[in-house]
C-alpha positions as CSV (number, residue, x, y, z in Angstrom):
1,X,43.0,-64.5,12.3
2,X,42.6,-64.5,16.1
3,X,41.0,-61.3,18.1
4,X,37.7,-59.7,17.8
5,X,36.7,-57.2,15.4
6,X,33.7,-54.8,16.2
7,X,31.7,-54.1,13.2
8,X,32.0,-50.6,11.7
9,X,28.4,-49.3,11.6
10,X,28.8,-45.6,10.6
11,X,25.5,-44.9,11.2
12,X,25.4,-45.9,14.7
13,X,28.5,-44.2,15.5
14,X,26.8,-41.3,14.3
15,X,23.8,-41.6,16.4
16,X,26.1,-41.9,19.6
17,X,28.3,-39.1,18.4
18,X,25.3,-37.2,18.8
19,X,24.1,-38.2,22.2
20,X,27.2,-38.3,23.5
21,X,28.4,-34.9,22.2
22,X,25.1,-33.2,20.9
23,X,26.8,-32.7,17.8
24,X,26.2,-32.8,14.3
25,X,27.7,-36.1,12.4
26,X,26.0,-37.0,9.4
27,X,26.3,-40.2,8.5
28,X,26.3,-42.9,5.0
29,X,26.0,-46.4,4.9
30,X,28.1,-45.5,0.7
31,X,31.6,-47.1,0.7
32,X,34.2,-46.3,-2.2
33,X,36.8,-48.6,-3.7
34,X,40.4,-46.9,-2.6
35,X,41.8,-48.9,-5.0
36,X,40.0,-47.2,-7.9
37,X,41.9,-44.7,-10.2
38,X,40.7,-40.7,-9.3
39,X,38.3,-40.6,-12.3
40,X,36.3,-43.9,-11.6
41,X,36.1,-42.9,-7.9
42,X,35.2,-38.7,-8.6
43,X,31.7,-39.9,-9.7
44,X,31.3,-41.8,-6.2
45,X,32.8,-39.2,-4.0
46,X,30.4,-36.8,-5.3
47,X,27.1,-39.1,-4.7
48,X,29.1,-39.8,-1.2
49,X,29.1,-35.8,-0.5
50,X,25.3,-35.6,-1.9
51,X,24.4,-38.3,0.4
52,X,25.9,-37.1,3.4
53,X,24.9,-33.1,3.0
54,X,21.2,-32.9,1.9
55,X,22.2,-28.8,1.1
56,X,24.2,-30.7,-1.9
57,X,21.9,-32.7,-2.9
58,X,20.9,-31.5,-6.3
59,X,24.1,-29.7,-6.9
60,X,25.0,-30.3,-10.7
61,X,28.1,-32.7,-10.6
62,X,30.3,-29.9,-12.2
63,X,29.8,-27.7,-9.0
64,X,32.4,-30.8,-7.5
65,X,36.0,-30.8,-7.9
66,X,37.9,-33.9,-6.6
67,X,41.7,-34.5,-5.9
68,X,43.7,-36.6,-4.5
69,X,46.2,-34.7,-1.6
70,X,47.6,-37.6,-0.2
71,X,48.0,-41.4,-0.1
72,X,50.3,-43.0,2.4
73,X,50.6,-47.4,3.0
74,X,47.4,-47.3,5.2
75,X,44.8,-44.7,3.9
76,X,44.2,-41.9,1.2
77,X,43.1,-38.3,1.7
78,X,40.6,-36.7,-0.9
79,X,39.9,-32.9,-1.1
80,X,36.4,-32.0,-2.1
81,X,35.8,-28.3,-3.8
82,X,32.6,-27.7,-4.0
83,X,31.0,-24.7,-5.8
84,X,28.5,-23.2,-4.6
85,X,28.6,-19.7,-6.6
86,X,30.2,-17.5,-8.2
87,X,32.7,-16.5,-5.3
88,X,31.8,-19.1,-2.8
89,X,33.6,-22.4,-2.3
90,X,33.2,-25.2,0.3
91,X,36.3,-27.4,1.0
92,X,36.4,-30.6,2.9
93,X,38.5,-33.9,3.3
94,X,37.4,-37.2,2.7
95,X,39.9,-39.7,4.9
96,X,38.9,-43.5,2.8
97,X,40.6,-46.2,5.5
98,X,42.5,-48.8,3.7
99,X,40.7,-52.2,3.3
100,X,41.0,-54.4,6.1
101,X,42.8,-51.9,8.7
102,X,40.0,-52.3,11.2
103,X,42.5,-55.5,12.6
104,X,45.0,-53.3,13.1
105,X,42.9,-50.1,14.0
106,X,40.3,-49.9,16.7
107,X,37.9,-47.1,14.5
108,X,35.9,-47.1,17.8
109,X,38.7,-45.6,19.9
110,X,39.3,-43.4,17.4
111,X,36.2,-41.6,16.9
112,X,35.5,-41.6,20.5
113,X,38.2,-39.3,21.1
114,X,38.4,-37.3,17.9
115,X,35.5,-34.8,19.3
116,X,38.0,-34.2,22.2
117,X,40.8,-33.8,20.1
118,X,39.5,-31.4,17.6
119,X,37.7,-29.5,20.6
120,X,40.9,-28.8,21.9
121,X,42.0,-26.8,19.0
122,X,43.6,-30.2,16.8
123,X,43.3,-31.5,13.4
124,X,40.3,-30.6,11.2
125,X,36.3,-30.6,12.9
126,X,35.2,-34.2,12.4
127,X,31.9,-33.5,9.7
128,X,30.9,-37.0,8.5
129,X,31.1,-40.9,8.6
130,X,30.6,-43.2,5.7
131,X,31.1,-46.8,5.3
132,X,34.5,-46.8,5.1
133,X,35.9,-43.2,6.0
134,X,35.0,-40.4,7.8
135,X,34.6,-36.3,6.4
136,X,36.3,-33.8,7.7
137,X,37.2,-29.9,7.4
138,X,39.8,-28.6,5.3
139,X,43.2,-27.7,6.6
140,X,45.4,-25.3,4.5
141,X,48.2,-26.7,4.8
142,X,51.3,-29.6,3.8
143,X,52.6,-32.2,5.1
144,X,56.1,-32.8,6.3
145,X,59.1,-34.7,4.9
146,X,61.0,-36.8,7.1
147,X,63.6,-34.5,6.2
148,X,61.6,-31.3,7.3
149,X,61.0,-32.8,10.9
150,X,65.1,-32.3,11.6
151,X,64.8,-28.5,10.7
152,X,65.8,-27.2,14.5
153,X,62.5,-24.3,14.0
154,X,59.8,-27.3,13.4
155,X,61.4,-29.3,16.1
156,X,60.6,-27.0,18.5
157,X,57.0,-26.1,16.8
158,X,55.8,-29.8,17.1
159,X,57.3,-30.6,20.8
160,X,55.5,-27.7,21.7
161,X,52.5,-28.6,19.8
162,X,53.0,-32.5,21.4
163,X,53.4,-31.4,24.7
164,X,49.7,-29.3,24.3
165,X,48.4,-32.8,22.5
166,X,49.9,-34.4,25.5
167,X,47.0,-32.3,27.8
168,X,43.9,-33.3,26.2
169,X,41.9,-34.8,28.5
170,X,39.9,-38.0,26.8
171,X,36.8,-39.4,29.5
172,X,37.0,-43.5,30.0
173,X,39.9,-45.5,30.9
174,X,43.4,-43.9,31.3
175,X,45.0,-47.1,31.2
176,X,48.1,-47.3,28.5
177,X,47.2,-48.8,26.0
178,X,51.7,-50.1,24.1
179,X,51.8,-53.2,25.8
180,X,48.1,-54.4,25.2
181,X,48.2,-53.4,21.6
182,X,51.8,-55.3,21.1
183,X,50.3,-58.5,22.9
184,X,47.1,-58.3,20.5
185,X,49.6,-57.7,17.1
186,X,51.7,-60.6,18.1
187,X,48.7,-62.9,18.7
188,X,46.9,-62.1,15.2
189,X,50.7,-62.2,13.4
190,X,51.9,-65.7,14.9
191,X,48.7,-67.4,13.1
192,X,48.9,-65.9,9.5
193,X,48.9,-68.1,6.9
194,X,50.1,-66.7,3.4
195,X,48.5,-67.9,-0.1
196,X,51.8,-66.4,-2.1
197,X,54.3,-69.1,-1.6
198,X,57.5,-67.1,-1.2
199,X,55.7,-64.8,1.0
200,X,54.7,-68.1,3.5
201,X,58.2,-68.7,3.2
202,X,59.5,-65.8,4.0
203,X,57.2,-65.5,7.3
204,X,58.1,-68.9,8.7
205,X,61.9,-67.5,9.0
206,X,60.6,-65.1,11.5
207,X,60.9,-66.9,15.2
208,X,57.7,-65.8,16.9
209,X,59.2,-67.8,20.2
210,X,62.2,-65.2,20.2
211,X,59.5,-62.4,19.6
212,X,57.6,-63.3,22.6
213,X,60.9,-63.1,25.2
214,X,61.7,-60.0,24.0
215,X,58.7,-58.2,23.9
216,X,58.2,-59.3,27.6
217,X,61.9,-58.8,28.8
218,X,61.3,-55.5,27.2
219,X,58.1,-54.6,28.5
220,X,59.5,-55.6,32.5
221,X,62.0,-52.7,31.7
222,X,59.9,-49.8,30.7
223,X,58.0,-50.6,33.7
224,X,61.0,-50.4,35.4
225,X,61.0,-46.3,34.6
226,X,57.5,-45.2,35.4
227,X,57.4,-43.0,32.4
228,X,54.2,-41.0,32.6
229,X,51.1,-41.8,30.8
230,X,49.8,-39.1,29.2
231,X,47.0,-38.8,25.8
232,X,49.1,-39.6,23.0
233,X,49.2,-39.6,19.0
234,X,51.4,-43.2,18.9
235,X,52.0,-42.3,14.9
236,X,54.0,-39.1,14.6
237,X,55.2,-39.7,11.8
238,X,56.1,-36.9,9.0
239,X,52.7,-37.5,7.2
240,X,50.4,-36.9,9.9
241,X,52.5,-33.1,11.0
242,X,51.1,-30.4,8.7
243,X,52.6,-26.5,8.4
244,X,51.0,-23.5,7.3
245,X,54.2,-21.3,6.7
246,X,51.9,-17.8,6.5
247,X,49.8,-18.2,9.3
248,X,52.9,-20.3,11.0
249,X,50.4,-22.7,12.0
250,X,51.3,-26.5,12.9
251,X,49.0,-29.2,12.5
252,X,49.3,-32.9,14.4
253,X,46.5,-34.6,12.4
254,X,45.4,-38.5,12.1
255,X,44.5,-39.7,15.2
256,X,44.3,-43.7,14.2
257,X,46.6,-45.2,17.1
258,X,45.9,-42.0,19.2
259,X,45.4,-43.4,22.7
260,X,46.3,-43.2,26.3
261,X,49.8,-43.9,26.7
262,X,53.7,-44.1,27.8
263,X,54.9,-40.4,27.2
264,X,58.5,-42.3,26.4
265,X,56.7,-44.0,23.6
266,X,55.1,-41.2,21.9
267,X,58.3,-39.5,21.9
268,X,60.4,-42.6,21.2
269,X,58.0,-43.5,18.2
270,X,58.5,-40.0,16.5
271,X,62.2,-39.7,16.5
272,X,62.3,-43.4,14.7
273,X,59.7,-42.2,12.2
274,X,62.4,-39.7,11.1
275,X,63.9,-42.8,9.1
276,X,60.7,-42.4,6.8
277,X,59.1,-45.5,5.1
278,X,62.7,-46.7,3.5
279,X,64.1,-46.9,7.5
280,X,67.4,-44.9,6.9
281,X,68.1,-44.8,10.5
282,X,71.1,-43.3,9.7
283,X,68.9,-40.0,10.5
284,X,67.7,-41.0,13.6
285,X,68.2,-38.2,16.1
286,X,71.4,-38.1,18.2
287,X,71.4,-36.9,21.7
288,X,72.0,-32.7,21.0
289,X,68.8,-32.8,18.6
290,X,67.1,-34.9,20.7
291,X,67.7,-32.7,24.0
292,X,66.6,-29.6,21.3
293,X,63.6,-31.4,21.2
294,X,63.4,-32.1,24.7
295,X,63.6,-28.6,25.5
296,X,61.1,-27.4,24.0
297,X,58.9,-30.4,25.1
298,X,59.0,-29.6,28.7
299,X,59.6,-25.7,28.8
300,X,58.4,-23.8,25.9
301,X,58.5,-20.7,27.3
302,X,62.2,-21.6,28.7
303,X,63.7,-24.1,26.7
304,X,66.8,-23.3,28.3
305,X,65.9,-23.7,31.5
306,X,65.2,-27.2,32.0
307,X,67.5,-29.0,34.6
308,X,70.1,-31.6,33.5
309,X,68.3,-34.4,35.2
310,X,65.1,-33.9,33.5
311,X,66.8,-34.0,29.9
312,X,68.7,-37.4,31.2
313,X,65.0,-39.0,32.0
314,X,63.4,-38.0,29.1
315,X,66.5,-39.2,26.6
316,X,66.4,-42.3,28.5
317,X,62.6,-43.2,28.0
318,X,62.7,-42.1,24.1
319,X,65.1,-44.2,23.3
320,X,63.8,-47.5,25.2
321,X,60.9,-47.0,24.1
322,X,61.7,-46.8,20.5
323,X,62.7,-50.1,20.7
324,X,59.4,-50.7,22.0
325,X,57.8,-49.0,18.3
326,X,60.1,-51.1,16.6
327,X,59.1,-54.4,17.6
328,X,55.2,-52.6,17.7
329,X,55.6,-51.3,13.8
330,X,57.4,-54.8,12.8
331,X,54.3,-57.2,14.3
332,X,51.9,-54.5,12.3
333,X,54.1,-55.0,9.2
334,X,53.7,-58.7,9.5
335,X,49.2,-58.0,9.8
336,X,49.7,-55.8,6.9
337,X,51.3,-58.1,4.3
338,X,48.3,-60.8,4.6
339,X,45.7,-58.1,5.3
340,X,46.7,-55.1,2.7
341,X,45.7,-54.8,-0.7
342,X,48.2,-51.3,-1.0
343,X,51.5,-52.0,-3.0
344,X,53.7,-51.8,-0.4
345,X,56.7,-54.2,1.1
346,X,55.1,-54.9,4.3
347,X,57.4,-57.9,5.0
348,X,60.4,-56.3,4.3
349,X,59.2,-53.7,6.4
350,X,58.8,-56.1,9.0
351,X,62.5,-56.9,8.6
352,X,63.7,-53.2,8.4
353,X,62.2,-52.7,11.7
354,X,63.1,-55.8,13.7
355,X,66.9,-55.9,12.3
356,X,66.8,-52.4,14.0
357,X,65.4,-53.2,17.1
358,X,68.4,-56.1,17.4
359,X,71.1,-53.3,16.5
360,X,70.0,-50.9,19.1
361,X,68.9,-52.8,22.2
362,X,71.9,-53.7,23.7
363,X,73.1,-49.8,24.1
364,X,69.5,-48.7,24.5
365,X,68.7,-51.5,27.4
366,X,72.1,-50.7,28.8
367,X,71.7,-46.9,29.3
368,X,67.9,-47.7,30.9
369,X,69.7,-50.1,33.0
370,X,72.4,-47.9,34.4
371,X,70.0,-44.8,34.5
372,X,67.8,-46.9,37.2
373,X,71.1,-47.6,38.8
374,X,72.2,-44.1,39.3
375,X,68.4,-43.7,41.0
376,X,68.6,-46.1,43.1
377,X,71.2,-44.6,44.6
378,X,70.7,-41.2,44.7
């Protein structure tokens, strides 16, 4: 596959998390299998979490409890109890990154802005980095359904919580980063070459010459609205939004894509990720949920307030640039069916994605393209 791929040395990542941030990341060169059932991998996690915390070290292995909290189509999220008393425990999360998602994922990126992120009162503190996952602190709490993120009270709680995400302030480049990322997915998908038969048949239907024109006719648009470029998640999806009903605490966590970028496209990206994995875009958000959202997005304390004009720009940039996350999502399906080991139909998802793109561009390009109309003369 074409593009370069930085080698993942945790240890040297921890060493310049240190002098960057005088801060305390310890580091293991120990990988574990994700593929492996809970019990094979419990014994590993545990000489992993010995490794990593010297204070451990020569903690009998019953003082460890190991379970699995989550596993989505990319990575899986281990909680570690460890006992360290008769009244004391120590939680943490171990994050193991799916096997061969550093072509997809730029781990560099993300660690370098994880300190930031966390600083500012996000996610879980960043403890650890192992061969192929990091450690973090434990967050009491679970994640959301596609179907919770249309509940009108969480609506409100994550665009305010975006909007705060959208004012961390990350040092380096503030240049976006959609259109750079979509170039380098379409370059490493138009080369792929599949051993499964059906699967190599299935990819050579996909016409990577039509891809190309529309992800430039596309990109020449959104440029076309100047949406602002802000920090953003890029993958607010219901699995990375976590809620602590008692303490009424929300969580934006997993910061994987998380880059600088088109405020359009985070938004537009998280009201197409209320489909879910099976892409039922039959609850995609209409236009009064979307201006709920909207609403509370750009005046928190006066959701109410916000002018008519503002809603109209903000509506206009989600939905172009939700085209824009399908056609990114659909080149990443196409990595992830040669690349993944995870069961999952990346190829169809490929499909899902693109065959919605198609069925909402003409109305979606139509709007943008009237909306810079009406500004032009105004």
């Amino acid at each position: 596959m074409g593009g370069e791929v930085k080698i993942w040395n945790p240890v040297e990542i921890a060493e310049q998390a240190r002098n960057d941030y005088a801060s305390q990341i310890f580091p293991s060169l120990l990988t574990i299998d994700p593929s492996l059932s809970l019990p094979q991998m419990t014994p590993l996690v545990i000489n992993l979490c010995k490794d990593m915390f010297k204070a451990w070290s020569k903690f009998d292995d019953s003082c460890f409890k190991v379970e699995q909290i989550s596993g989505g189509i990319t990575n899986m999220l281990l909680k570690v109890t460890v006992k360290k008393g008769d009244s004391i425990n120590e939680i943490i999360t171990i994050r193991l990154y799916g096997p061969n998602t550093e072509y997809i994922i730029d781990r560099h990126r993300e660690l370098q802005a994880i300190k930031y992120i966390t600083a500012a009162g996000f996610g879980a503190k960043w403890l650890g980095i192992f061969g192929n996952g990091i450690v973090q602190s434990f967050i009491n709490a679970h994640t959301l359904t596609p179907s919770d993120m249309r509940d009108p009270k969480l609506v409100a709680k994550i665009a305010k919580q975006l909007r705060r995400f959208h004012h961390v302030e990350i040092p380096g480049s503030k240049e976006p980063q959609l259109w750079n990322d979509i170039w380098k997915f379409y370059e490493k998908a138009s080369v792929l070459k599949f051993d499964d038969g059906e699967k190599q048949k299935t990819y050579e239907t996909v016409s990577f010459k039509e891809l190309h024109e529309e992800i430039h006719d596309l990109q020449v648009l959104c440029d076309r609205l100047k949406s602002p470029v802000l920090f953003s998640h890029n993958d607010l999806l219901s699995g990375n939004i976590m809620i602590n009903h008692e303490e009424d605490a929300l969580y934006l966590i997993d910061y994987e894509y998380a880059s600088y970028n088109y405020r359009g496209f985070d938004i537009g990206n998280h009201f197409a990720e209320y489909a879910g994995f099976e892409c039922d875009y039959s609850l995609y958000p209409d236009m009064n949920e979307q201006y709920h959202f909207f609403r509370h997005y750009l005046q928190p304390d006066r959701p109410h307030e916000v002018p008519e004009n503002d809603l109209k720009t903000l509506y206009v940039e989600a939905n172009i640039y939700a085209l824009a996350s399908h056609l990114f999502w659909s080149l990443w399906g196409l990595i992830q069916a040669k690349m993944s080991p995870i069961d999952f139909d990346y190829l169809d998802y490929f499909f899902l994605r693109y065959k919605e793109y198609k069925r909402k561009k003409e109305k979606h390009i139509s709007m943008a393209l009237s909306y810079l109309s009406e500004c032009r003369n105004e």
